[in-house]
Backbone bond lengths (Angstrom), bond angles and torsions (degrees), N, CA, C in turn:
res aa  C-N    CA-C-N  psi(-1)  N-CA   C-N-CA  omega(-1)  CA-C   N-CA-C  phi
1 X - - - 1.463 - - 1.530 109.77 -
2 X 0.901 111.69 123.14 1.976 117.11 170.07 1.422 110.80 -81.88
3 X 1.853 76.96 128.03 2.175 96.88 -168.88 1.711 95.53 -86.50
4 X 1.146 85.78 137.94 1.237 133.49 168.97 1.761 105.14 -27.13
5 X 1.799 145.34 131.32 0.872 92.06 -177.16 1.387 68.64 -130.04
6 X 0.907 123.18 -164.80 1.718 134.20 -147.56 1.380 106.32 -138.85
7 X 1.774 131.96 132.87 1.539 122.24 -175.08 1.193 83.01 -117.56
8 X 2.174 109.33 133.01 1.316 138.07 -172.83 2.024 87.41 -92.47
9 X 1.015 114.04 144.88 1.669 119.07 169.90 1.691 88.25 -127.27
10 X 1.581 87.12 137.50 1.683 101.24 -169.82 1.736 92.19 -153.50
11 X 1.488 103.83 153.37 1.498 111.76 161.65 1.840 105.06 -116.93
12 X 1.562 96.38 169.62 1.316 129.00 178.28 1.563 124.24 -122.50
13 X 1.225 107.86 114.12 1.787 90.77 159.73 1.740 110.04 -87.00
14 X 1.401 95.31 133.04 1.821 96.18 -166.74 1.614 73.70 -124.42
15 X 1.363 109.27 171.04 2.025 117.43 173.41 1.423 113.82 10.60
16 X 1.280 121.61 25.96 1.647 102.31 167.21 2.125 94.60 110.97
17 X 1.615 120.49 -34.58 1.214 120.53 -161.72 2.373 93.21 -103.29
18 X 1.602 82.91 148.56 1.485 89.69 172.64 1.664 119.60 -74.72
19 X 1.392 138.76 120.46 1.488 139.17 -162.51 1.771 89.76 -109.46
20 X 1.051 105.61 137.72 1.534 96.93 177.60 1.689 87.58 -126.81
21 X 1.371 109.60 155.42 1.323 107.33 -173.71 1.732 104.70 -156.77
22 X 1.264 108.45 151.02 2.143 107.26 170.92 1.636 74.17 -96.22
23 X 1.757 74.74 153.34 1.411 110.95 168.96 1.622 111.50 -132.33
24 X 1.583 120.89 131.09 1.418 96.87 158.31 1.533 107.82 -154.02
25 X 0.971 114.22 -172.07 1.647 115.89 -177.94 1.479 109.83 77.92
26 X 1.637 122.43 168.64 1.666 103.99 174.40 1.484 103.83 -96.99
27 X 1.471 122.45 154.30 1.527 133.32 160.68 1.411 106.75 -54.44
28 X 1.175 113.24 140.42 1.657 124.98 -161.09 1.561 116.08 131.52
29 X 1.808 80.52 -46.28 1.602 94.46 -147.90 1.929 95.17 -69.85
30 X 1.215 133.22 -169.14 1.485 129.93 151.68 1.800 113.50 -66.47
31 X 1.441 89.76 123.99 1.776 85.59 170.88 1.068 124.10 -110.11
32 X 1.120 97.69 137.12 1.815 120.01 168.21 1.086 126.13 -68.01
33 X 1.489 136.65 118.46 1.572 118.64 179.71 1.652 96.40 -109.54
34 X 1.094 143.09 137.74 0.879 168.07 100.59 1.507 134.37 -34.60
35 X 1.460 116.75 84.07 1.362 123.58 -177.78 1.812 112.15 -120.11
36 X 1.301 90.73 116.53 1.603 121.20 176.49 1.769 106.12 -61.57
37 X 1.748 88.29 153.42 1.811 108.74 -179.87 1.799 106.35 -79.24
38 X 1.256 105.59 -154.21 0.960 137.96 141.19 1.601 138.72 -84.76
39 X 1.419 134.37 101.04 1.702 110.65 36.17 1.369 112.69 -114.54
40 X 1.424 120.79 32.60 1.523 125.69 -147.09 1.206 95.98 -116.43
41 X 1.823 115.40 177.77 1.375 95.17 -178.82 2.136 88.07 -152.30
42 X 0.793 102.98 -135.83 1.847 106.66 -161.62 2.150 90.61 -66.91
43 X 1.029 126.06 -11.52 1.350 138.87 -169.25 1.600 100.22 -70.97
44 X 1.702 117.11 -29.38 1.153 108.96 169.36 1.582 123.23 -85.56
45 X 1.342 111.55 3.45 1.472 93.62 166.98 1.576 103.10 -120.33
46 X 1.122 127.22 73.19 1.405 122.36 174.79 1.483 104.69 -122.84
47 X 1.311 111.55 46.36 1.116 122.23 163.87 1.967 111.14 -133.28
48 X 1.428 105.98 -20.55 1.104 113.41 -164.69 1.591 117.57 -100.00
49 X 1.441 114.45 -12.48 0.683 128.97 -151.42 1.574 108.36 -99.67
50 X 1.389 98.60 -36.44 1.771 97.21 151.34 0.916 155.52 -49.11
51 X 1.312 96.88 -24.55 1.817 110.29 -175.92 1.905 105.78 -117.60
52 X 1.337 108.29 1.69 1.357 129.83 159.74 1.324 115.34 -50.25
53 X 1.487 98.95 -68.27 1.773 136.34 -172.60 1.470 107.90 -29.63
54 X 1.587 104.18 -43.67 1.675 93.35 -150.91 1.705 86.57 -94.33
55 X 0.956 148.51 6.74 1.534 144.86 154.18 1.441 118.90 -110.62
56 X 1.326 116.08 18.47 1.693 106.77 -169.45 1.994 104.22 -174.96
57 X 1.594 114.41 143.56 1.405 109.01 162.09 1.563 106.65 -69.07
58 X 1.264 135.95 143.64 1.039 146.69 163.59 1.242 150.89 -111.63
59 X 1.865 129.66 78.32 1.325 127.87 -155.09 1.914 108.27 -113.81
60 X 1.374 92.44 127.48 1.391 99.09 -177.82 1.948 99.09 -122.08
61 X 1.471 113.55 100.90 1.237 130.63 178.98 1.882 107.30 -69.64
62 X 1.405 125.06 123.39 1.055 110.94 132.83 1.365 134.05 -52.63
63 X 1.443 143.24 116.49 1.103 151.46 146.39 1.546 124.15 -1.84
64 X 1.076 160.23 -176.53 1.256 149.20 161.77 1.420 87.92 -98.40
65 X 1.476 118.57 166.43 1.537 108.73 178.23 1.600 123.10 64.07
66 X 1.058 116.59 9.83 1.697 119.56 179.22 1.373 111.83 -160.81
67 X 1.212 126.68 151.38 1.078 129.64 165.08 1.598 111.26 91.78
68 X 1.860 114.24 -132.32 0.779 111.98 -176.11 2.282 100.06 -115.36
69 X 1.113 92.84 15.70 1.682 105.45 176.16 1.453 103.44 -73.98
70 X 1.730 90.38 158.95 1.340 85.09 178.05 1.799 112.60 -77.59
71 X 1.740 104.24 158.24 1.521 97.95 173.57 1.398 113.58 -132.07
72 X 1.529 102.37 88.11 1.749 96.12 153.27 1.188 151.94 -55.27
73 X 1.446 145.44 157.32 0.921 134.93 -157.68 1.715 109.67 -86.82
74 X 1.166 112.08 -178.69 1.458 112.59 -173.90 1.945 107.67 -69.59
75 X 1.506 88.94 -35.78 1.883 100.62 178.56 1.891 96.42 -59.88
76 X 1.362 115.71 -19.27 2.187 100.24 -168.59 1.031 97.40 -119.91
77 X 1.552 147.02 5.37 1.000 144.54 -162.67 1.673 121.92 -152.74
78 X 0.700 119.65 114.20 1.708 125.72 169.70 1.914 116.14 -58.66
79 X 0.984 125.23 98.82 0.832 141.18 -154.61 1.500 107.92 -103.67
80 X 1.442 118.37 49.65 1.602 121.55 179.85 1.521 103.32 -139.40
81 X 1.505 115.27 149.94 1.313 121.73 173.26 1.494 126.29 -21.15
82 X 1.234 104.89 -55.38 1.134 140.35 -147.54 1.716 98.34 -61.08
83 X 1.705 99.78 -66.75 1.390 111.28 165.32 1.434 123.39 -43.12
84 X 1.466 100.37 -53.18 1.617 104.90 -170.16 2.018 94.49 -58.69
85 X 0.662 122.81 -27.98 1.124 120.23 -165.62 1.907 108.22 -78.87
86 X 1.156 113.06 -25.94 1.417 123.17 159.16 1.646 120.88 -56.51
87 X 1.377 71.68 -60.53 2.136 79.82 168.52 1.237 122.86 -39.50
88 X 1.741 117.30 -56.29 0.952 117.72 179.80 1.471 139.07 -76.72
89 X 1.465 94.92 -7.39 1.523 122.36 -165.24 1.845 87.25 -85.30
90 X 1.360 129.96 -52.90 1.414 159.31 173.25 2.026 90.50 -52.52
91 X 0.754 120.34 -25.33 1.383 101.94 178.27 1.821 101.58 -118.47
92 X 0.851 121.92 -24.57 1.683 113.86 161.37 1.147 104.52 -80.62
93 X 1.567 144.33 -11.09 1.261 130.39 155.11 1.768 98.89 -60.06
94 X 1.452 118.06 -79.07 1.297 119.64 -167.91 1.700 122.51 -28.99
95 X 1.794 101.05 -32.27 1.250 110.09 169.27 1.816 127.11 -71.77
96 X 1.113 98.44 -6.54 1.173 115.11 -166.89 1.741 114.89 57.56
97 X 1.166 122.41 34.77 1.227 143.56 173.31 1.729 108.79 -63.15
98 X 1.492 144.45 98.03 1.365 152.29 159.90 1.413 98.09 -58.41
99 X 1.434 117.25 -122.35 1.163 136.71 177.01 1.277 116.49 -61.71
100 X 1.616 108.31 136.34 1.820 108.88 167.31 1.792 112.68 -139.65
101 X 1.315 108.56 -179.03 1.383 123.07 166.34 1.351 100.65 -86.70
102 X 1.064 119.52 157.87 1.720 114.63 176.55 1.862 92.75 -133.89
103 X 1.341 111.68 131.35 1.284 130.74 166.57 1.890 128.47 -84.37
104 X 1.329 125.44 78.86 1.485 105.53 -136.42 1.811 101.40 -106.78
105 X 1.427 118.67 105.32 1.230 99.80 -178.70 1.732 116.73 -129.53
106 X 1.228 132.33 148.08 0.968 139.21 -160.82 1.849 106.13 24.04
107 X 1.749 104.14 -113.43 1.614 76.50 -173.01 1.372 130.64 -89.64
108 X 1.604 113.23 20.50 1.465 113.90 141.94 0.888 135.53 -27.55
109 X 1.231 95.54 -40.05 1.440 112.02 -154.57 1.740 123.48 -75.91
110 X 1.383 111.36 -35.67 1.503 106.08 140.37 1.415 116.50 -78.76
111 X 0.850 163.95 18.43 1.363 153.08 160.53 1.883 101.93 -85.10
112 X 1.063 105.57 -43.11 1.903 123.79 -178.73 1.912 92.00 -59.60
113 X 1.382 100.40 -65.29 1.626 111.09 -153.70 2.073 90.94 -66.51
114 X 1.250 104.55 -4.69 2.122 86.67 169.64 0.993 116.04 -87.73
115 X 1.765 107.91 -39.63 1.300 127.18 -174.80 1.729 101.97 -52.20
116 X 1.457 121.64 -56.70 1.258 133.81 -169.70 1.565 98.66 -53.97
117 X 1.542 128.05 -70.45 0.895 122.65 -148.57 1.930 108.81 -79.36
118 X 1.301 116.32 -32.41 1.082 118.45 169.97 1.976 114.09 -37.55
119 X 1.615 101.18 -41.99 1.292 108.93 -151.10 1.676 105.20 -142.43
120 X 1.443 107.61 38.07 1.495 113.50 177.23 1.758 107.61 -11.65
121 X 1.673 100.98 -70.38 1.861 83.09 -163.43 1.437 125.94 -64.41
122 X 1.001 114.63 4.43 1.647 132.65 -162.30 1.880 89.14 -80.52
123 X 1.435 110.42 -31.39 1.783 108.02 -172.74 1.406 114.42 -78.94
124 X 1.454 120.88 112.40 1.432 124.63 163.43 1.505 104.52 -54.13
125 X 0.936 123.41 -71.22 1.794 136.25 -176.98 1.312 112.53 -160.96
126 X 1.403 113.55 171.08 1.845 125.90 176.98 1.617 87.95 -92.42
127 X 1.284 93.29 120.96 1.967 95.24 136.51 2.130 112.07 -112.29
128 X 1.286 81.09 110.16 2.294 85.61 -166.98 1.691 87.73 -99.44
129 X 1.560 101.65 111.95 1.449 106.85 156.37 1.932 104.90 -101.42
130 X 0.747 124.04 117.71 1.477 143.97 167.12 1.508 96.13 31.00
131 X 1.279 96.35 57.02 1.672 113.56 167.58 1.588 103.89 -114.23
132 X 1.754 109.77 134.16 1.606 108.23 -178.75 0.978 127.49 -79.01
133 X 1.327 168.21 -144.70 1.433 169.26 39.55 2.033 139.60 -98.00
134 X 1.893 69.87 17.29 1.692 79.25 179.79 1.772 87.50 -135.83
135 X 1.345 96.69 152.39 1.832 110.52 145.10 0.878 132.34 -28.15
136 X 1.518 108.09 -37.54 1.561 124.54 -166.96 2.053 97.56 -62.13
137 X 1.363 97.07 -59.08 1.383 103.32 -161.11 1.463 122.37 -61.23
138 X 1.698 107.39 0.14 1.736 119.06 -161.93 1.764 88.34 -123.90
139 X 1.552 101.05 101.95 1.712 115.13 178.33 1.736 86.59 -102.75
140 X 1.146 91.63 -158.53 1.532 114.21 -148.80 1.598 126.31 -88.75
141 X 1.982 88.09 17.70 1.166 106.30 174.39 0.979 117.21 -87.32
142 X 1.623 130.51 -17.23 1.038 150.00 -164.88 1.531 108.91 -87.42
143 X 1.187 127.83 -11.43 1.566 122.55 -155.12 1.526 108.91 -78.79
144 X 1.281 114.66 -8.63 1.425 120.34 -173.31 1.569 97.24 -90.29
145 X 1.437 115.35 -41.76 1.434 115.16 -174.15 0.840 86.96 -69.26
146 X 1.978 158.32 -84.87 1.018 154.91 -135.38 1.949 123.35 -52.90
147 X 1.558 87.36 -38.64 1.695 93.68 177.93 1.675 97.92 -81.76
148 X 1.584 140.94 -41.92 1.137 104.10 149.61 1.106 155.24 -12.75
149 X 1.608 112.90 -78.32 1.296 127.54 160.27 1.615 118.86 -30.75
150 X 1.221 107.92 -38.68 1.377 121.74 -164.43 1.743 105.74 -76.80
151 X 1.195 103.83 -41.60 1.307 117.73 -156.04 2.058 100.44 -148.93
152 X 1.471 116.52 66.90 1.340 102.73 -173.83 1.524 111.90 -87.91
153 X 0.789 127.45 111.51 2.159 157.58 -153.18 1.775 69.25 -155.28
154 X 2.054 69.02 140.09 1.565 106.27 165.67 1.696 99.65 -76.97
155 X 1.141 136.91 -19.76 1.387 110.96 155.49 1.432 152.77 -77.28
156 X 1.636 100.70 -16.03 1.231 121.94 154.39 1.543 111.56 -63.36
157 X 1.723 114.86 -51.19 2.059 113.50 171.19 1.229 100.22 -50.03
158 X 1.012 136.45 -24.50 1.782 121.77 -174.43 1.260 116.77 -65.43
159 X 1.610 113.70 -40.01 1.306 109.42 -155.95 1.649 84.09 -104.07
160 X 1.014 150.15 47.47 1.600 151.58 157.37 1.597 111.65 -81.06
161 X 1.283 124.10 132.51 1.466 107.55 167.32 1.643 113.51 -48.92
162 X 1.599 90.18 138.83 1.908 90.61 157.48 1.543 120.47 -81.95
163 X 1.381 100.78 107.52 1.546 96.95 -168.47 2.062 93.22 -126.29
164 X 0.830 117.94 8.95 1.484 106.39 -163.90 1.925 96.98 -113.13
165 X 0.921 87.30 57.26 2.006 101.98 177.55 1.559 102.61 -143.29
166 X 1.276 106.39 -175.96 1.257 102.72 177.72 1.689 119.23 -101.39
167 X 1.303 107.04 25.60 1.646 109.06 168.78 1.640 110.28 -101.55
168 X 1.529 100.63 -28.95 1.533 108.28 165.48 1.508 116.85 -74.38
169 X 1.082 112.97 -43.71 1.841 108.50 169.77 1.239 103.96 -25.52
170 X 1.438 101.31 -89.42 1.646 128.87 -178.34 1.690 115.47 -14.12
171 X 1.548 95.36 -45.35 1.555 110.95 -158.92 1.431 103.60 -81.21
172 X 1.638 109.58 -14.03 1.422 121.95 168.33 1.743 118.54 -56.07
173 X 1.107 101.12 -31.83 1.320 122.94 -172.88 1.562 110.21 -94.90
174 X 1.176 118.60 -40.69 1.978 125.04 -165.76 1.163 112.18 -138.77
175 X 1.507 115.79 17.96 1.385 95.14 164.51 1.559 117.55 -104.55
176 X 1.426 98.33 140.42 1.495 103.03 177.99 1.595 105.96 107.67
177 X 1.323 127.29 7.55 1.594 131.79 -135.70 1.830 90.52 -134.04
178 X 1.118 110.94 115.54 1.599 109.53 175.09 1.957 117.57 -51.49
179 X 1.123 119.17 -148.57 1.428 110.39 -175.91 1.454 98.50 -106.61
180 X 1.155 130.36 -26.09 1.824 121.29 -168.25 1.773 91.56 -74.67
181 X 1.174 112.69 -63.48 1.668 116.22 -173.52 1.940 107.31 -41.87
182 X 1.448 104.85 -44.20 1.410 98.88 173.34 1.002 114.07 -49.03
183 X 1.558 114.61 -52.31 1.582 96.85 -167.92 1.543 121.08 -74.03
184 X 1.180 117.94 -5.32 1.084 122.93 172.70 1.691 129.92 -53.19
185 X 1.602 102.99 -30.82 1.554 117.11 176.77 1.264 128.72 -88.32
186 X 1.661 117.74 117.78 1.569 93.08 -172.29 1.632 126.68 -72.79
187 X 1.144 118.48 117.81 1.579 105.60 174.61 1.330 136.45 -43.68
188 X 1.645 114.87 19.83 1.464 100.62 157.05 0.862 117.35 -117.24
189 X 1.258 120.77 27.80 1.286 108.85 154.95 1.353 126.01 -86.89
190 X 1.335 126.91 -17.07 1.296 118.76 171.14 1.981 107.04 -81.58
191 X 1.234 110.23 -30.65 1.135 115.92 -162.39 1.917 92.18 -68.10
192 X 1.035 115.94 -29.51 1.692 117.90 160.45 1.147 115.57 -70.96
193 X 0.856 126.50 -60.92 1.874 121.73 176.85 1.566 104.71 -44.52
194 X 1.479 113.68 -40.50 1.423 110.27 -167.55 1.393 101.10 -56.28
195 X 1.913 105.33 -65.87 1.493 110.08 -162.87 1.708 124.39 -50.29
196 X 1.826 101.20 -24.10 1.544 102.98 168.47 1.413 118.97 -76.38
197 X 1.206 128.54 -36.03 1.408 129.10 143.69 1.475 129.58 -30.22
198 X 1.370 111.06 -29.90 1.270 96.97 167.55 1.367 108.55 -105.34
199 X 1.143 136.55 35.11 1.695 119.43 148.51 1.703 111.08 -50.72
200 X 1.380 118.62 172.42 1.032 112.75 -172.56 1.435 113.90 -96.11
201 X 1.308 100.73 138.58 1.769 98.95 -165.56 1.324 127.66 102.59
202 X 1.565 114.43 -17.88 1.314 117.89 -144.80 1.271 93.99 -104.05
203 X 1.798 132.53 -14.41 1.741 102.90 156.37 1.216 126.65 -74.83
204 X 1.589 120.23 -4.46 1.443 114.18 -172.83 1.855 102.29 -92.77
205 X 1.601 98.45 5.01 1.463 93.35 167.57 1.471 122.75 -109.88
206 X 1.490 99.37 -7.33 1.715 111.31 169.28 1.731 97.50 -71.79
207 X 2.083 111.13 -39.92 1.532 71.92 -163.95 1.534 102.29 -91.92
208 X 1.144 114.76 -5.45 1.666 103.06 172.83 1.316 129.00 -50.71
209 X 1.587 112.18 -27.15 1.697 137.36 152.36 1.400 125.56 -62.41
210 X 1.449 119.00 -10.86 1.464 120.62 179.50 1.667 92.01 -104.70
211 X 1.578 120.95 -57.06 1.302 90.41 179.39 1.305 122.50 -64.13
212 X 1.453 133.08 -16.18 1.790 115.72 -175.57 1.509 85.49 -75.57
213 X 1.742 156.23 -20.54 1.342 141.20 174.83 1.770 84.59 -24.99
214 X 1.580 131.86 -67.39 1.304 127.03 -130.50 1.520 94.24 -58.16
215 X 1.611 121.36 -34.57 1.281 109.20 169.96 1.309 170.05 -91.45
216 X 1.943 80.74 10.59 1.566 111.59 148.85 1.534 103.34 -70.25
217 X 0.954 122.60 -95.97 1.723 127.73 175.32 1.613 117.09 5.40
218 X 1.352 108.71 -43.91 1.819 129.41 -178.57 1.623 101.10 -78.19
219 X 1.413 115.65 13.06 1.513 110.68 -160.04 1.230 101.20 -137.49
220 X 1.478 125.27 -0.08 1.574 124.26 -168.88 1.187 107.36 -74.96
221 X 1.438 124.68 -31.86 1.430 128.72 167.59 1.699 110.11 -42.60
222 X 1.218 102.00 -47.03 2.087 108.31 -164.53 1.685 94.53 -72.41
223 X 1.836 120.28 -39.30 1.309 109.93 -140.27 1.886 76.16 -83.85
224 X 1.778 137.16 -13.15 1.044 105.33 -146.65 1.716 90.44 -101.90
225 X 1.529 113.95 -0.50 1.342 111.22 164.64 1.911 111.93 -88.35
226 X 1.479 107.41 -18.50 1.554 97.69 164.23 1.790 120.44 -51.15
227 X 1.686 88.31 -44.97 1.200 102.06 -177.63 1.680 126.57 -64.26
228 X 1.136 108.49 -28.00 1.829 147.50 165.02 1.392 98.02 -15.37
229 X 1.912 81.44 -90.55 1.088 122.82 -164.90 1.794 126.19 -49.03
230 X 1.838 85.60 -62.70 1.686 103.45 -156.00 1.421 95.85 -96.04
231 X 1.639 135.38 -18.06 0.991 124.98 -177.88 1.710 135.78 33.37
232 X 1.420 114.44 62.39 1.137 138.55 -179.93 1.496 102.35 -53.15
233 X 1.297 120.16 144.22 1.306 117.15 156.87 1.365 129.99 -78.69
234 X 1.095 125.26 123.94 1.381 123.34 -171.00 1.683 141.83 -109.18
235 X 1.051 116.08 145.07 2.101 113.11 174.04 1.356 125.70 -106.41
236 X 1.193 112.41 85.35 1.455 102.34 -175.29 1.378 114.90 -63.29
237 X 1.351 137.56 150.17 1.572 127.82 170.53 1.835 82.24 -133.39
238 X 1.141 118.78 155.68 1.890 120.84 178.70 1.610 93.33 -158.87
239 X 0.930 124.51 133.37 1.691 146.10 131.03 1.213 88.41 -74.67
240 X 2.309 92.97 115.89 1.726 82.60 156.85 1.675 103.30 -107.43
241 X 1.445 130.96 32.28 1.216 84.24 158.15 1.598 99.34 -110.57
242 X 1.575 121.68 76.27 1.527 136.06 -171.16 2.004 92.91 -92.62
243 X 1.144 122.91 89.74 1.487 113.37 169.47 1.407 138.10 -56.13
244 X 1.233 108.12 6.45 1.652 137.92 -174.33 1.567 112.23 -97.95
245 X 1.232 102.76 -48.30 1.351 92.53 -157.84 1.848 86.12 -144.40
246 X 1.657 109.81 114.00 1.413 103.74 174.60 1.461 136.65 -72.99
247 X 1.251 141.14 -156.25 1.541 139.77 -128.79 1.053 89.79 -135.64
248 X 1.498 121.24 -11.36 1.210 127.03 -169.66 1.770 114.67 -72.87
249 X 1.631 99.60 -29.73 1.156 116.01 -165.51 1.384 116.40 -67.72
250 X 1.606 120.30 -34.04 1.191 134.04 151.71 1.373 119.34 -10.27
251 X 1.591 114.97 -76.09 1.587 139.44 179.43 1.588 104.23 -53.06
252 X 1.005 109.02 -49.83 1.366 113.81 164.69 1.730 139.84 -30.45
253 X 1.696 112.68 -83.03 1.289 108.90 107.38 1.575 140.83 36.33
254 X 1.528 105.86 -88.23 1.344 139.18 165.14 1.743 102.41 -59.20
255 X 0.604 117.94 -85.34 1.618 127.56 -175.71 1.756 100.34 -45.97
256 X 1.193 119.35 -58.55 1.615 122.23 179.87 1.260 115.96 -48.84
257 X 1.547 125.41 -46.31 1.340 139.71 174.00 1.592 133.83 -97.96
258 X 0.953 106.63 122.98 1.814 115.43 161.46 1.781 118.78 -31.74
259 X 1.385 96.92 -56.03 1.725 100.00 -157.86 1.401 95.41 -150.77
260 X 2.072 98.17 83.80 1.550 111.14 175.18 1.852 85.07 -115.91
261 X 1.647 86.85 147.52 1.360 99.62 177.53 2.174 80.91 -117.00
262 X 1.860 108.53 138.17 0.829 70.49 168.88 1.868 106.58 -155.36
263 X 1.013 148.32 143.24 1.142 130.91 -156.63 1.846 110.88 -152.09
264 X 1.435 115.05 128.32 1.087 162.11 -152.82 1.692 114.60 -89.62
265 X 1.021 132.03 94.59 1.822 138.01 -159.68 1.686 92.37 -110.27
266 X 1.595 99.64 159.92 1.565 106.53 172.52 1.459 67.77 -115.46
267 X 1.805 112.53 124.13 1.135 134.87 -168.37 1.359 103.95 152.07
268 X 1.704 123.47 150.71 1.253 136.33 175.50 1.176 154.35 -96.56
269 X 0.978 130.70 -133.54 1.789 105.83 169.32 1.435 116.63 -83.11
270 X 1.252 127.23 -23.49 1.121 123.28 154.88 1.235 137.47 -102.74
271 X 1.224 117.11 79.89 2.010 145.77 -151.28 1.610 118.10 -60.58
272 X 1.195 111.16 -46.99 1.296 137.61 168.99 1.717 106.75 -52.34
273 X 1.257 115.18 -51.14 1.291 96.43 176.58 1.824 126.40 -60.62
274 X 1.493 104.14 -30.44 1.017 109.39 168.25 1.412 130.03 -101.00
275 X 0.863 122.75 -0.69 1.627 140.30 -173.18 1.300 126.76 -135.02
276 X 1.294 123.48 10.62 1.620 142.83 -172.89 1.383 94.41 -45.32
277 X 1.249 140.83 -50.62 1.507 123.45 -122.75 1.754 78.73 -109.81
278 X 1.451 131.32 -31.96 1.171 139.65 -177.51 1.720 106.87 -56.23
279 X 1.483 104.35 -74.99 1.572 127.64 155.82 1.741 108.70 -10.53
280 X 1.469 102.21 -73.53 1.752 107.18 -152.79 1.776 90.82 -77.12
281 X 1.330 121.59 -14.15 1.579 99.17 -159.62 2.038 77.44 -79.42
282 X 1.120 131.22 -45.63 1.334 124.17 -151.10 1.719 97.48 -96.37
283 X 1.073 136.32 -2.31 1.274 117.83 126.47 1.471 146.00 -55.66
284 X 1.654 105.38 -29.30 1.209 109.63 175.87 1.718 113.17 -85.20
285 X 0.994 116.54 -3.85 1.755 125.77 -170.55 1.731 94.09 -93.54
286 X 1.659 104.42 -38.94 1.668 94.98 -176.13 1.457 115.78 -79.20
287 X 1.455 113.90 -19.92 1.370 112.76 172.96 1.214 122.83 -72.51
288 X 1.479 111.37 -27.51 1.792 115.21 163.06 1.263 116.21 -53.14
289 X 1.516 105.00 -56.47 1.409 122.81 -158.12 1.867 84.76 -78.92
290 X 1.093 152.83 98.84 1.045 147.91 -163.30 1.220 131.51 126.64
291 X 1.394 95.53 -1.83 1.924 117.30 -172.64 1.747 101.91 -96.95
């Protein structure tokens, strides 16, 4: 019978800001980092992380700006991938963390792809749950963000979806999702994402994080020679009915890599809530197979 393993919740002072992070499994073992999207934060894998444990160390960081981390305002804090990706790099140093798995989802997913490229050998493998890094995955929902980016005028912000309230949270979670899958999600989790969202300050740091997206996007060229080159082994997990980021990206993926294992849920952009137990068993088989 497999014992039970238990997730420790601990904070960090990393640069001066508090990092709060789950921990589980013992250090030794191979670690997993696990970095959460938007608007959620290490709260979405507290299901996965258990059955992680008994084959792997296991750290799932709140983000600065999410969760239960600290969140400065845009005036104390740098608010681009790039950084966040220091932070975290600064607290797997503190952990004394070498090599890891990297977990890459939505805007993990640049925060994962700096870490990688800064420090190729440092990557055990990708596990990409409905995290982008090709064209493929940015359809035609995107075109409003894109002429932003392109051109950011308060008339271009006008025509952006309103998603940074708490009907867009939510919609992070159920939109696009028939009625059985709805019920499948518990509603507090958005109703948590919301309430950390509203610290003060903290949407002008969600959107300060959607426009640096433009400079992940400006980078697919570098991540698809990371991919070239160093050829990580990889796990795809995808909700396709994810309205963010298409199915397309999958194939993608496929074509970029040698040795993608990769598999496809009627489930959404946020997969784990509905598919955890599916997710962690075939994460834990790739971390063997990869050890």
């Amino acid at each position: 019978m497999q014992a039970i393993q238990k997730v420790r919740h601990r904070q960090a002072e990393v640069n001066g800001l508090e990092v709060f992070f789950r921990e589980a499994g013992r250090p030794g073992r191979p670690t997993v980092l696990l970095l959460h999207g938007f608007p959620s934060s290490s709260h979405s894998f507290r299901e996965v992380m258990p059955a992680l444990a008994d084959v792997a160390h296991v750290i799932a960081p709140d983000l600065p700006g999410f969760g239960m981390s600290a969140s400065p305002t845009v005036d104390e804090y740098d608010y681009t991938f790039e950084n966040l990706s220091w932070t975290i790099e600064n607290l797997l140093d503190r952990l004394e963390v070498e090599r890891f798995f990297v977990y890459l989802h939505d805007f993990g997913a640049p925060v994962g792809y700096h870490l990688a490229t800064r420090a190729p050998d440092r990557i055990r493998g990708l596990i990409v749950q409905n995290g982008n890094a090709h064209e493929d995955g940015l359809g035609p929902q995107w075109d409003t963000a894109k002429a932003y980016w392109a051109d950011p005028t308060d008339d271009k912000r006008a025509q952006l979806p309103d998603w940074l309230n708490f009907a867009g949270t939510r919609d992070q979670y159920l939109a696009g999702l028939p009625e059985y899958l709805r019920l499948l999600h518990p509603p507090e989790s958005w109703h948590i994402d919301w309430e950390r969202m509203s610290r003060p300050g903290n949407v002008d740091a969600q959107f300060a994080l959607f426009s640096d997206y433009a400079n992940h996007v400006a980078r697919f060229a570098e991540l698809a020679e990371y991919h070239r080159a160093h050829q990580p082994p990889a796990l795809v997990l995808w909700g396709r009915r994810d309205q963010y980021f298409d199915v397309d990206e999958v194939l993608a993926y496929h074509r970029a890599l040698e040795r993608v294992d990769a598999h496809i849920y009627d489930g959404g952009h946020l997969l784990l809530e509905t598919h955890a137990a599916e997710c962690a068993e075939l994460m834990r088989v790739f971390v063997l197979d990869n050890t």
